[in-house]
TORPA-4810 file (N, C-alpha, C, O; in nm, 3 decimals):
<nodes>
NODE_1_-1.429_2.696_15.612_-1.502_2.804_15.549_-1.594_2.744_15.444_-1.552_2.667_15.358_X
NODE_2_-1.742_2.789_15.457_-1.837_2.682_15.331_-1.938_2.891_15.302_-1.982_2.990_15.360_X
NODE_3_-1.914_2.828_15.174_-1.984_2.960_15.065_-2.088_2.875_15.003_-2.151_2.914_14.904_X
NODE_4_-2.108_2.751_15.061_-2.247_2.683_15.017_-2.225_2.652_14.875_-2.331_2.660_14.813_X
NODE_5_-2.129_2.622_14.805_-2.096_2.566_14.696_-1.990_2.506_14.675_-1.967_2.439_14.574_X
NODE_6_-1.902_2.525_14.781_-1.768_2.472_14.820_-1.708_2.445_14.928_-1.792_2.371_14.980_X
NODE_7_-1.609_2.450_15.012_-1.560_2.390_15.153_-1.447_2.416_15.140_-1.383_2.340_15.066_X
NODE_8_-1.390_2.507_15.190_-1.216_2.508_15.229_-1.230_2.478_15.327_-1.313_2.510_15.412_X
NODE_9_-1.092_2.366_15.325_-1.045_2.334_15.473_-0.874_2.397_15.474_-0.799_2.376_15.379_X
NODE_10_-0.836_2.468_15.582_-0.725_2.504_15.635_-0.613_2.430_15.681_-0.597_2.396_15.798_X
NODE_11_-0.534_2.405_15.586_-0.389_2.329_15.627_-0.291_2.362_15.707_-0.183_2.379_15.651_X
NODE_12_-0.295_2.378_15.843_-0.197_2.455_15.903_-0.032_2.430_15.886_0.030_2.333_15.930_X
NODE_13_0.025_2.548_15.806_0.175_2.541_15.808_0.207_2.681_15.802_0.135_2.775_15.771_X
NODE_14_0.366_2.678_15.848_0.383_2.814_15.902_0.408_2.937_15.803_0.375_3.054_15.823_X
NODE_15_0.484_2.877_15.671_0.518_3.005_15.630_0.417_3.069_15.471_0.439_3.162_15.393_X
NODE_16_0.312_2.971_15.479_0.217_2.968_15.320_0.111_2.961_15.403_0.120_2.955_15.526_X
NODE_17_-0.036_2.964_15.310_-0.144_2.967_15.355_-0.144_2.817_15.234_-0.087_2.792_15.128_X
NODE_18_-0.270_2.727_15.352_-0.297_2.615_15.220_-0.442_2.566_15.269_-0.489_2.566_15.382_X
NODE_19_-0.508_2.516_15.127_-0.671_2.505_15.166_-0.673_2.410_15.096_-0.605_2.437_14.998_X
NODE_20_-0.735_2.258_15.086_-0.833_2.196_15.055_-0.938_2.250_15.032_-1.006_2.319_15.109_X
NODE_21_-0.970_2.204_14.857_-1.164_2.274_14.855_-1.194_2.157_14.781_-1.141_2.092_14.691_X
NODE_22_-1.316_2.153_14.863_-1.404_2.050_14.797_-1.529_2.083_14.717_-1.639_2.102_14.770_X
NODE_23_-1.509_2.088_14.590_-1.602_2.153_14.465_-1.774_2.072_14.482_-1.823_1.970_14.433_X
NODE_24_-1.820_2.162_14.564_-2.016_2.060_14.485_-2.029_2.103_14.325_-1.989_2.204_14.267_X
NODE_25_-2.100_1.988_14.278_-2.169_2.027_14.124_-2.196_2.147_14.091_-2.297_2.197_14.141_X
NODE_26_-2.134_2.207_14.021_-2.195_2.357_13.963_-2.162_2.453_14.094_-2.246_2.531_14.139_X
NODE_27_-2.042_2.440_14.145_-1.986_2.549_14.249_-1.859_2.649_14.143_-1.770_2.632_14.060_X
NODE_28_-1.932_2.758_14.218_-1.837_2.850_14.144_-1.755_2.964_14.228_-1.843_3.009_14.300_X
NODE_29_-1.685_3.004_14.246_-1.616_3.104_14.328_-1.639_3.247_14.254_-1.658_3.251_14.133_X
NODE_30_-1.638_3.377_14.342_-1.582_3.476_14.271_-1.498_3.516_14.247_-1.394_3.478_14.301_X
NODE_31_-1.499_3.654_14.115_-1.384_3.682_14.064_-1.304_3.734_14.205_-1.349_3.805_14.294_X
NODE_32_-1.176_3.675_14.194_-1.075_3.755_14.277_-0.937_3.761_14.272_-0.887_3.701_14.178_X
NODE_33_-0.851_3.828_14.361_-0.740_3.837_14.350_-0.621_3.765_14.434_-0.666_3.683_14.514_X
NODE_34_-0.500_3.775_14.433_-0.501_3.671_14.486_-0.332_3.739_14.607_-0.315_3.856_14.641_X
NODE_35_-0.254_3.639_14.636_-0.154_3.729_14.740_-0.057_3.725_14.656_-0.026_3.645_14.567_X
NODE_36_0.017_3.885_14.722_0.143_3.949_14.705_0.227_3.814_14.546_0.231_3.827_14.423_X
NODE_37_0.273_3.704_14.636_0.370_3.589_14.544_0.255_3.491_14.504_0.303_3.381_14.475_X
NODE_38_0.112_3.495_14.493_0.007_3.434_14.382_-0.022_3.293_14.474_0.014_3.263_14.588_X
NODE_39_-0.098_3.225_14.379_-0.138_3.081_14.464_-0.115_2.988_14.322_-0.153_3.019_14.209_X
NODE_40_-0.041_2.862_14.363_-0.027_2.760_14.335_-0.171_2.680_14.348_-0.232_2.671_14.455_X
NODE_41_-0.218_2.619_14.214_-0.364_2.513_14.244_-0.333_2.391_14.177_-0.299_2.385_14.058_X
NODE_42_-0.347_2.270_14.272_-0.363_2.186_14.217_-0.469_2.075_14.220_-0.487_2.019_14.328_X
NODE_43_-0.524_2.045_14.138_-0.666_1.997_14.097_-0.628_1.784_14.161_-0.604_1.708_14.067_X
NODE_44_-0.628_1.744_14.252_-0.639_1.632_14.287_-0.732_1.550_14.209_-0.691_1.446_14.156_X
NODE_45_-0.860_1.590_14.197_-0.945_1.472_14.128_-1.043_1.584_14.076_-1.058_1.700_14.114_X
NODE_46_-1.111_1.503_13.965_-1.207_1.633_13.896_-1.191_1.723_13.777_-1.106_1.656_13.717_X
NODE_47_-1.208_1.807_13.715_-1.222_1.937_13.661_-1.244_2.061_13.666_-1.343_2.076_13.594_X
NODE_48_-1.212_2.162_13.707_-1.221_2.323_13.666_-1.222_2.390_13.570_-1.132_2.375_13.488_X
NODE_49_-1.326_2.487_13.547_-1.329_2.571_13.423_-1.235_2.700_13.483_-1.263_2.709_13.603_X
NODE_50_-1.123_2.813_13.443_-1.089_2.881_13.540_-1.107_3.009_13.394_-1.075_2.991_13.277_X
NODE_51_-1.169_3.134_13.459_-1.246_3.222_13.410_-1.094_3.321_13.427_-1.063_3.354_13.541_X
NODE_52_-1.012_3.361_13.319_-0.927_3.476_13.363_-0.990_3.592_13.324_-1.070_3.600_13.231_X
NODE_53_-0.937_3.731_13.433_-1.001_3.832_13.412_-0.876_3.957_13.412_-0.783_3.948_13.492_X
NODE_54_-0.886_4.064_13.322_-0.806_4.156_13.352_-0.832_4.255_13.456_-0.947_4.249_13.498_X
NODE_55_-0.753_4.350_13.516_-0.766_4.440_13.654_-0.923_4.503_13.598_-1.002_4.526_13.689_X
NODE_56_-0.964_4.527_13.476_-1.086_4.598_13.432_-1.197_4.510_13.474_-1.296_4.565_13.521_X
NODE_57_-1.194_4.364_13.461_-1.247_4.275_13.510_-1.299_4.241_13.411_-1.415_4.214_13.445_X
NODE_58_-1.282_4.215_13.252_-1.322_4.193_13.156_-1.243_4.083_13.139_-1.125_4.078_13.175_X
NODE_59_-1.335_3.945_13.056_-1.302_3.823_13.021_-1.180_3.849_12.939_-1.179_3.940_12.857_X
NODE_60_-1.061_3.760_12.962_-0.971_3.748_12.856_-0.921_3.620_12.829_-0.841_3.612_12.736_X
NODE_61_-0.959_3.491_12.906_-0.933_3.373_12.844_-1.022_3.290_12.971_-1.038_3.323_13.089_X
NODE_62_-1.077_3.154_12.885_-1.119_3.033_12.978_-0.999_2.928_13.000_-0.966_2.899_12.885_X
NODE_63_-0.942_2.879_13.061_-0.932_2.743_13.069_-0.978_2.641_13.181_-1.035_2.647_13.289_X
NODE_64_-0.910_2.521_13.078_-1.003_2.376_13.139_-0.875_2.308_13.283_-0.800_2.251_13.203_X
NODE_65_-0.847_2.296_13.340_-0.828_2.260_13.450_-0.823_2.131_13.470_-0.903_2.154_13.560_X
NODE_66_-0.802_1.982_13.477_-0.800_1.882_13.458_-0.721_1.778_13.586_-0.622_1.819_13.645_X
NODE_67_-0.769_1.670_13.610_-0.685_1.600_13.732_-0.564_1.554_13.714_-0.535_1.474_13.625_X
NODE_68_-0.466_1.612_13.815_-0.341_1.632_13.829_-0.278_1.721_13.794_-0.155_1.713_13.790_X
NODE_69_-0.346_1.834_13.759_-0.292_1.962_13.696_-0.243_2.042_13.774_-0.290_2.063_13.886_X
NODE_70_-0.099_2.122_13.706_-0.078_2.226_13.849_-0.072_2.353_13.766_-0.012_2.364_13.659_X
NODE_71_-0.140_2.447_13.828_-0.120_2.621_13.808_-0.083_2.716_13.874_-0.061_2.731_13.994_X
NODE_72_-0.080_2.754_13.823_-0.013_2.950_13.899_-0.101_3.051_13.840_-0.132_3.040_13.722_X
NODE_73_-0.155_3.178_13.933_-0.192_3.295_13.926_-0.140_3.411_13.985_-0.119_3.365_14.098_X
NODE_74_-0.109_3.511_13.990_-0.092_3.582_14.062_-0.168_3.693_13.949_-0.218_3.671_13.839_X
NODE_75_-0.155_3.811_14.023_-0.241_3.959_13.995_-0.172_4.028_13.887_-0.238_4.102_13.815_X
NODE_76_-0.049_4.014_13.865_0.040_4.072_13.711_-0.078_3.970_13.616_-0.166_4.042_13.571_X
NODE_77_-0.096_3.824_13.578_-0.116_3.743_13.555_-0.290_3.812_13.525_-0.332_3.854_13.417_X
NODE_78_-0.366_3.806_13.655_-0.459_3.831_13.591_-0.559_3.788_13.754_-0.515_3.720_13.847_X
NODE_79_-0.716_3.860_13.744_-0.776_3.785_13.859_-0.827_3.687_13.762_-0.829_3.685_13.639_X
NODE_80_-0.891_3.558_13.911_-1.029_3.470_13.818_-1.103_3.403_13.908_-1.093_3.383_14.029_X
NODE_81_-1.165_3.378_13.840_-1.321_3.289_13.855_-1.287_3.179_13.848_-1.205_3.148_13.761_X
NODE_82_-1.348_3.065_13.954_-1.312_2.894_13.946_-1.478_2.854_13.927_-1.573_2.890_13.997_X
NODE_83_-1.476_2.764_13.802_-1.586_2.674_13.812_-1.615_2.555_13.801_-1.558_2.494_13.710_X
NODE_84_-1.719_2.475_13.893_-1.689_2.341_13.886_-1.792_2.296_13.796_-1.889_2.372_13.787_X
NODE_85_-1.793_2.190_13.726_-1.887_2.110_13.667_-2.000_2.052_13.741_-2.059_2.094_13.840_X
NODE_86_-2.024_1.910_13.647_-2.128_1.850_13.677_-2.054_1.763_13.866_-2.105_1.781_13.977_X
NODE_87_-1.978_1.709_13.847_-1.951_1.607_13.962_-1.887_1.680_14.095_-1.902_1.801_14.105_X
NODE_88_-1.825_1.615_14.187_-1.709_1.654_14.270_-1.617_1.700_14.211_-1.593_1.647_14.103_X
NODE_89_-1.513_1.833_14.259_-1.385_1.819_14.245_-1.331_1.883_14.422_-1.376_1.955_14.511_X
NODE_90_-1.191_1.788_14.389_-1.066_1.832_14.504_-0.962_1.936_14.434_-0.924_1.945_14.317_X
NODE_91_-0.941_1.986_14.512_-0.808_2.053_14.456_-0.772_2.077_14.573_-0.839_2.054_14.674_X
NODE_92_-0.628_2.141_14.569_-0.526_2.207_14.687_-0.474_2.309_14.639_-0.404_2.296_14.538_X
NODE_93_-0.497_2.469_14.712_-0.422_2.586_14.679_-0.313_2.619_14.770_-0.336_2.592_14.888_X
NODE_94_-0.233_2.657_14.753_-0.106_2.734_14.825_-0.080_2.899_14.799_-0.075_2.949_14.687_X
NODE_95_-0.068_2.953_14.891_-0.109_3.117_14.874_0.009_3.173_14.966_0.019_3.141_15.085_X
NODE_96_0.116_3.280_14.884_0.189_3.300_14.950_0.201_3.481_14.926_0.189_3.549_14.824_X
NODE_97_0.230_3.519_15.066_0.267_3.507_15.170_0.127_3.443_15.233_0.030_3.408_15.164_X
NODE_98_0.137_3.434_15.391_0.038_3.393_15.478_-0.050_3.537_15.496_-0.018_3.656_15.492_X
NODE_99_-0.190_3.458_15.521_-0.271_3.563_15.590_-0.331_3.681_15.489_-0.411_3.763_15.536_X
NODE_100_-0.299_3.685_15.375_-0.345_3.731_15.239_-0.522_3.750_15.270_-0.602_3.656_15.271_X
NODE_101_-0.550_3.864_15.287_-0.743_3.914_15.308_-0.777_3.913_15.124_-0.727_3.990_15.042_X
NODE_102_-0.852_3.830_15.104_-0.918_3.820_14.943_-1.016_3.916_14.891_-1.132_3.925_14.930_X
NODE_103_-0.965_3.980_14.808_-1.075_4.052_14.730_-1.141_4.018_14.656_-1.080_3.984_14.555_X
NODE_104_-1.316_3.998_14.644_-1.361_3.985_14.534_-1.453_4.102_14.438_-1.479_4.222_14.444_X
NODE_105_-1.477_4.017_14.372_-1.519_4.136_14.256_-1.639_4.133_14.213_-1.687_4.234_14.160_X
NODE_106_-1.713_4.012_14.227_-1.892_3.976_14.183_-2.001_3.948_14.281_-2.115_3.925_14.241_X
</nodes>
């Protein structure tokens, strides 16, 4: 899947959904939400800015994202926005249950 600023690639396993994304310079995702038990991200190489948003969709915190970092989101938690910097970044998400249809918001 390419949104022309990024690249998921699809990890096939049976009981999670999992993506490789490969961040271009100044790639940003939209705000969205995420599945039922949330997604696990972990940042392989690189940096992320990650934009949290409340259900209103109003800013309520930035953070910085850093290599080797691991996070959690889910929708109690909050939606968000991923942004990449100046260089490459890798990361790996895990999204559970499987098959989760994404909502976005921008």
């Amino acid at each position: 899947m390419n949104f022309n600023n990024y690249t998921k690639y699809r990890i096939p396993f049976p009981f999670v959904d999992i993506y490789f994304i490969v961040w271009k310079p100044f790639a940003r995702s939209k705000i969205h939400d995420h599945s039922k038990n949330g997604c696990h991200m972990f940042i392989i190489k690189g940096m992320l800015r990650e934009e949290l948003y409340n259900k209103k969709l109003a800013l309520i915190d930035v953070r910085y994202r850093d290599t080797l970092d691991l996070t959690y989101i889910n929708d109690d938690i909050g939606y968000h926005k991923i942004v990449n910097g100046a260089g490459y970044t890798y990361s790996l998400h895990i999204y559970h249950p499987k098959n989760h249809i994404t909502k976005y918001y921008d």
